[in-house]
SEMAR-933478 format. One record per residue: residue in three letters; y, z, x of N, C-alpha, C in turn. Coordinates in Angstrom, 2 decimals, always signed. Layout:
+------+---------+---------+---------+---------+---------+---------+---------+---------+---------+
! code !     n_Y !     n_Z !     n_X !    ca_Y !    ca_Z !    ca_X !     c_Y !     c_Z !     c_X !
+------+---------+---------+---------+---------+---------+---------+---------+---------+---------+
!  ALA !       Y !       Z !       X !       Y !       Z !       X !       Y !       Z !       X !
...
+------+---------+---------+---------+---------+---------+---------+---------+---------+---------+
//
This chain:
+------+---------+---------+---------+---------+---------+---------+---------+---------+---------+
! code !     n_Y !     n_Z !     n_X !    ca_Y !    ca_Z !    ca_X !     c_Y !     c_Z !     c_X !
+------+---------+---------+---------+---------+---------+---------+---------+---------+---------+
!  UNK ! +240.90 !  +95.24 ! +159.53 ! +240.01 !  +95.74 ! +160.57 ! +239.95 !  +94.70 ! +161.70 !
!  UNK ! +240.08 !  +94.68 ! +162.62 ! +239.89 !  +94.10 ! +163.69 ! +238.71 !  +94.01 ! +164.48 !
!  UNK ! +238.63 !  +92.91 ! +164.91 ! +237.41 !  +91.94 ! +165.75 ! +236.31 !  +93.12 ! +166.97 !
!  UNK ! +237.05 !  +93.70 ! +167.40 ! +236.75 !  +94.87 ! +168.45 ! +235.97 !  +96.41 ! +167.50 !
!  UNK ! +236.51 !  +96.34 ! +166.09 ! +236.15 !  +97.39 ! +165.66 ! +234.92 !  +97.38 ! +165.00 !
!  UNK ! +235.44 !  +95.77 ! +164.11 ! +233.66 !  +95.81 ! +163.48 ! +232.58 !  +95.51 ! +164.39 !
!  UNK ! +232.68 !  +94.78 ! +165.53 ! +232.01 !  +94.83 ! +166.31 ! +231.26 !  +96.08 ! +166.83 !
!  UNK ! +232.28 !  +97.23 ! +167.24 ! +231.87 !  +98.72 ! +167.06 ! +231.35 !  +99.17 ! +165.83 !
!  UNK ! +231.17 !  +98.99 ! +165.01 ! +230.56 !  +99.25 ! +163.65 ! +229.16 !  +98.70 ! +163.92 !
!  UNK ! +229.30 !  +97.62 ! +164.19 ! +227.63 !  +96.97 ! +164.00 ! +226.96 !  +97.18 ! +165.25 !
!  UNK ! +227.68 !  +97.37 ! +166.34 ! +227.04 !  +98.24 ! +167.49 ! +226.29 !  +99.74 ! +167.31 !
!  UNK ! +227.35 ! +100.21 ! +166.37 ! +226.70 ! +101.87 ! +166.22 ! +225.56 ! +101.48 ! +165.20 !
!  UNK ! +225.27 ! +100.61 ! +164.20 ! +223.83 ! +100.28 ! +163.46 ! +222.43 ! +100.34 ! +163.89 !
!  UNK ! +223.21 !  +99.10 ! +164.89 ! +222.30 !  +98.58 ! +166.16 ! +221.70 !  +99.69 ! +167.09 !
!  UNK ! +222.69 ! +100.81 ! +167.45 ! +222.31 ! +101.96 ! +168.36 ! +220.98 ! +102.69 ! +167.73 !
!  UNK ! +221.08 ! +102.58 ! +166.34 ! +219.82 ! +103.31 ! +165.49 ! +218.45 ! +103.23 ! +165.69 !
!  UNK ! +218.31 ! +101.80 ! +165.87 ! +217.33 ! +100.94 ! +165.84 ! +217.11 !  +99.89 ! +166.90 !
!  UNK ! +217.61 ! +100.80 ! +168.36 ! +217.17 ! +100.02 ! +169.51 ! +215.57 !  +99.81 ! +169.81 !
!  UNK ! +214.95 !  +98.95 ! +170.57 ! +213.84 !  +98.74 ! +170.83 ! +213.26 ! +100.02 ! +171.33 !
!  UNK ! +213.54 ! +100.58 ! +172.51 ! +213.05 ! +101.26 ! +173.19 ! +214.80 ! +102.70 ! +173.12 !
!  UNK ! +213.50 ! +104.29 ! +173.01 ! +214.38 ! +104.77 ! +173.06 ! +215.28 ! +104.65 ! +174.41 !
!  UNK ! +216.40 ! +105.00 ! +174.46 ! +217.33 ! +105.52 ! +176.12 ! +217.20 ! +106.65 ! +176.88 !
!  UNK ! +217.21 ! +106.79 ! +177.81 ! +216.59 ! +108.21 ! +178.86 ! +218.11 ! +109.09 ! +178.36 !
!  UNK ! +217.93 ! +110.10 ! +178.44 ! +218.57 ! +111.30 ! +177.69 ! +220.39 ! +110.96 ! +178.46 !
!  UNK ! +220.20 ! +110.34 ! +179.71 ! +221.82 ! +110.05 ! +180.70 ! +222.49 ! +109.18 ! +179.70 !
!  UNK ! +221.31 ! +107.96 ! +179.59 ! +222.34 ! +107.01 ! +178.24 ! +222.48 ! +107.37 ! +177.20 !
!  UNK ! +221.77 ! +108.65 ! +176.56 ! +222.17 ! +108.88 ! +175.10 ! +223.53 ! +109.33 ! +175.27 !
!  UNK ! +223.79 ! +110.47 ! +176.18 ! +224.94 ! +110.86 ! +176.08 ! +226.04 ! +109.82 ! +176.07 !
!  UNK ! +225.56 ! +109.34 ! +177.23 ! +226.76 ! +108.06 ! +177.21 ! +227.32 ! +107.15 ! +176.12 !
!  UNK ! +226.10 ! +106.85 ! +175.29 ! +226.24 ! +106.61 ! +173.97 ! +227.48 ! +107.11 ! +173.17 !
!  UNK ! +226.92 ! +108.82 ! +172.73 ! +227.17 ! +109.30 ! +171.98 ! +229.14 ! +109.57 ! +172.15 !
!  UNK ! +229.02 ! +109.71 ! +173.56 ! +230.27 ! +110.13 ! +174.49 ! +231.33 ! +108.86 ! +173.85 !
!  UNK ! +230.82 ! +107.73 ! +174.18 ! +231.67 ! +106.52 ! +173.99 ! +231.69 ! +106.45 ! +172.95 !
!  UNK ! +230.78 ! +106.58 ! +171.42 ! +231.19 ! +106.43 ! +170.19 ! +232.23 ! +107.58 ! +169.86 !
!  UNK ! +232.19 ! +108.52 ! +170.30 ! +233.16 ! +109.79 ! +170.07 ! +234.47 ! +109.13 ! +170.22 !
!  UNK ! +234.49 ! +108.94 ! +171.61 ! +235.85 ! +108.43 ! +172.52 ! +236.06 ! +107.54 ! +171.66 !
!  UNK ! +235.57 ! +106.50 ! +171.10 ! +235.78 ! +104.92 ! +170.61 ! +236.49 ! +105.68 ! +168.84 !
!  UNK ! +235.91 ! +106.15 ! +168.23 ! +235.88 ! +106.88 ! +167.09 ! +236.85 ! +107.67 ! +166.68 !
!  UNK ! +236.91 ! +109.26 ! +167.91 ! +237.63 ! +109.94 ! +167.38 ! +238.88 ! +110.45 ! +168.01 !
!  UNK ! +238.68 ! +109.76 ! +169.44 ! +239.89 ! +109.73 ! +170.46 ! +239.38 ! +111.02 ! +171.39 !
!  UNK ! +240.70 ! +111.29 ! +172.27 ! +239.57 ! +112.37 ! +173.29 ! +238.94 ! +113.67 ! +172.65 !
!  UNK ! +238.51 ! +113.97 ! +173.30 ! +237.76 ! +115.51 ! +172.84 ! +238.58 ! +117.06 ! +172.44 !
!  UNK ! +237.44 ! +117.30 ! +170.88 ! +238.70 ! +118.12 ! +170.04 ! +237.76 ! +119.49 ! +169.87 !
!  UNK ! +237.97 ! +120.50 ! +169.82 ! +237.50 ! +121.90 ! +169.23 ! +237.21 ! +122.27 ! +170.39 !
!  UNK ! +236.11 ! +124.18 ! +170.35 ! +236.27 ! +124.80 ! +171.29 ! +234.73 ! +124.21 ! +171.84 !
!  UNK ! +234.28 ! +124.23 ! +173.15 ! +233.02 ! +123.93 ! +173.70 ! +232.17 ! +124.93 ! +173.34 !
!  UNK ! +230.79 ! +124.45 ! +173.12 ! +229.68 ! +124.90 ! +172.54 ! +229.40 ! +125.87 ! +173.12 !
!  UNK ! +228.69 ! +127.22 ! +172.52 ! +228.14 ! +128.46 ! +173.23 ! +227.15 ! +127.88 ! +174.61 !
!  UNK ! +227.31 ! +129.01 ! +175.44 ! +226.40 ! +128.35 ! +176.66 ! +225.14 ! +128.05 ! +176.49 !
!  UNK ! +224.13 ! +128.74 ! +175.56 ! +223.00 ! +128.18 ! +175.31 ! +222.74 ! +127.09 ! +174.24 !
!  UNK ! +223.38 ! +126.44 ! +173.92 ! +224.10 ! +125.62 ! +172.78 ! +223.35 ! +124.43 ! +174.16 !
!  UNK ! +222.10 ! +124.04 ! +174.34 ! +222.29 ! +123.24 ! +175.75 ! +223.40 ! +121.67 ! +175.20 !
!  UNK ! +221.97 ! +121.56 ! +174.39 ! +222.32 ! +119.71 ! +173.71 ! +224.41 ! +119.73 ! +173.86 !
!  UNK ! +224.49 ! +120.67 ! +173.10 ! +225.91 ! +120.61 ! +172.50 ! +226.85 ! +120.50 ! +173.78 !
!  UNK ! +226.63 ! +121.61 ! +174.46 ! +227.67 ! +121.80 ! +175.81 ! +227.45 ! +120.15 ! +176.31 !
!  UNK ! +225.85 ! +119.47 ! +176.27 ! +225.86 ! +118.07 ! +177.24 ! +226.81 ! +117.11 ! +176.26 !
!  UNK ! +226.64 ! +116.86 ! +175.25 ! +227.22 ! +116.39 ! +174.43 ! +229.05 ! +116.40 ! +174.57 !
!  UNK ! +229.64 ! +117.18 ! +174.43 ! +230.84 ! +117.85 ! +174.67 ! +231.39 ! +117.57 ! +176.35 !
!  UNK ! +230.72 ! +117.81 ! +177.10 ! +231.20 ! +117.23 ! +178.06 ! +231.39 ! +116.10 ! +178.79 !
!  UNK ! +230.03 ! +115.46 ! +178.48 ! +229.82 ! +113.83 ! +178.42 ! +231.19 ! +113.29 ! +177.91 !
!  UNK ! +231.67 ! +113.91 ! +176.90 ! +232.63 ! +113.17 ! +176.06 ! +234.04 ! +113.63 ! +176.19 !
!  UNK ! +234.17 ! +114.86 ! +176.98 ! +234.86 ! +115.47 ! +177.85 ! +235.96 ! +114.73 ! +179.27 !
!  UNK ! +234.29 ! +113.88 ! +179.38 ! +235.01 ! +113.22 ! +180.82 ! +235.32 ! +112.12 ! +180.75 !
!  UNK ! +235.45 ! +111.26 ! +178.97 ! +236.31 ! +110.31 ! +178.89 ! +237.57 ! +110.74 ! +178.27 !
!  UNK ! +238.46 ! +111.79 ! +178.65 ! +239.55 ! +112.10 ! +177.88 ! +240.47 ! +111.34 ! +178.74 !
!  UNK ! +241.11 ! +110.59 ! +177.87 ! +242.57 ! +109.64 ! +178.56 ! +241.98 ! +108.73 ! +178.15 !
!  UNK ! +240.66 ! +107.89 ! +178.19 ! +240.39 ! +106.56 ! +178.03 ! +240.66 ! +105.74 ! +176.36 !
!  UNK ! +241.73 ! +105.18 ! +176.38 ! +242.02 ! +104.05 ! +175.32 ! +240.70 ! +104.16 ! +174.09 !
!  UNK ! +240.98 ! +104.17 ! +172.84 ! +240.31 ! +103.70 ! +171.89 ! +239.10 ! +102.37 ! +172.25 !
!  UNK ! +240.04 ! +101.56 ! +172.55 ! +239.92 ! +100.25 ! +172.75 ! +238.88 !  +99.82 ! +173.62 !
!  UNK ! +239.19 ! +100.67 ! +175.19 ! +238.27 ! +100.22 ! +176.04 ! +236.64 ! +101.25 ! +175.65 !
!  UNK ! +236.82 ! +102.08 ! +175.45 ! +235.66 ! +102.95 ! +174.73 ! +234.91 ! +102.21 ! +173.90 !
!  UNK ! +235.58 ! +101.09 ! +172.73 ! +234.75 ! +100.89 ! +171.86 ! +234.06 !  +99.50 ! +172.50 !
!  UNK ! +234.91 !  +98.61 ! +173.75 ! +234.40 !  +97.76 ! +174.27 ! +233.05 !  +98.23 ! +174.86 !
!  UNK ! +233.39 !  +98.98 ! +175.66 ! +232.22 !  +99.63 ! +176.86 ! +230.55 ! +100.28 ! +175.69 !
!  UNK ! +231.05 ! +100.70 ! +174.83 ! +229.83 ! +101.18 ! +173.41 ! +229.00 ! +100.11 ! +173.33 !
!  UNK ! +229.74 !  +98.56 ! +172.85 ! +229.55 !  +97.70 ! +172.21 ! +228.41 !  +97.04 ! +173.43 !
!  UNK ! +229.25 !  +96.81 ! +174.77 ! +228.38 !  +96.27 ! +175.73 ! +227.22 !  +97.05 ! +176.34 !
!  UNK ! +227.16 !  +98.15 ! +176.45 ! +226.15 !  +98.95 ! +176.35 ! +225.35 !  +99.05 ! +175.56 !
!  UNK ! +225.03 !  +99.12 ! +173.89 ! +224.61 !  +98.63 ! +173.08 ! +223.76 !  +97.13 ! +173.25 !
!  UNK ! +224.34 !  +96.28 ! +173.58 ! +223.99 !  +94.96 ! +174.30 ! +222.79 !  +95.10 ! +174.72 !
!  UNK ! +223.24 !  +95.62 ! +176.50 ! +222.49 !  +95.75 ! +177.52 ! +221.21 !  +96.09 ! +176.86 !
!  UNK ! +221.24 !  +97.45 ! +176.22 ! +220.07 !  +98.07 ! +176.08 ! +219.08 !  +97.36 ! +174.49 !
!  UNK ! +219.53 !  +96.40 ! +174.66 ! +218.45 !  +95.21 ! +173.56 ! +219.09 !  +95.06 ! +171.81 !
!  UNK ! +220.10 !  +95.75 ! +171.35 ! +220.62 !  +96.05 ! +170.44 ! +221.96 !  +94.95 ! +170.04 !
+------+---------+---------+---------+---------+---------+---------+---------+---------+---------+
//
C-alpha cells in the first residue's frame, strides 16, 4: 500500500469525525473526491430526478471524470486537513 493511499484511508476516518459539520458544497466535494480517489470516474445510470441527494451526489462526482486516482486522493486528504481533520 502506498504512502498517498493510507494517508487516504485515515483521511476518510478523519472525515467521520470532523469538528464541525461541512456546508452541504463541501460534503459533496468530499464525497465526489473519495469516489474519484476510490473508485475511478463515475459508473452506473444517474439517479431518478427526484432522487435530489443522489442526482447531487452523482454529479459532483461526475465532474471529476478524467482526474487521476492519485490527484483525487491528494486533493481528499488536503481537504480533510483544511477542514480540522
Amino acid at each position: 500500500m502506498s504512502d498517498l493511499t493510507s494517508k487516504f484511508e485515515e483521511a476518510a476516518k478523519k472525515a467521520m469525525n470532523l469538528p464541525e459539520r461541512p456546508d452541504n458544497d463541501t460534503l459533496l466535494k468530499l464525497y465526489a473526491l473519495y469516489k474519484q480517489g476510490s473508485s475511478g470516474d463515475v459508473s452506473g445510470p444517474k439517479p431518478g430526478f427526484f432522487d435530489f441527494v443522489g442526482t447531487a451526489k452523482y454529479e459532483a462526482w461526475a465532474k471529476l471524470k478524467g482526474t487521476k486516482a492519485e490527484e483525487a486522493m491528494q486533493k481528499y486528504v488536503d481537504l480533510v486537513k483544511k477542514l480540522g481533520g
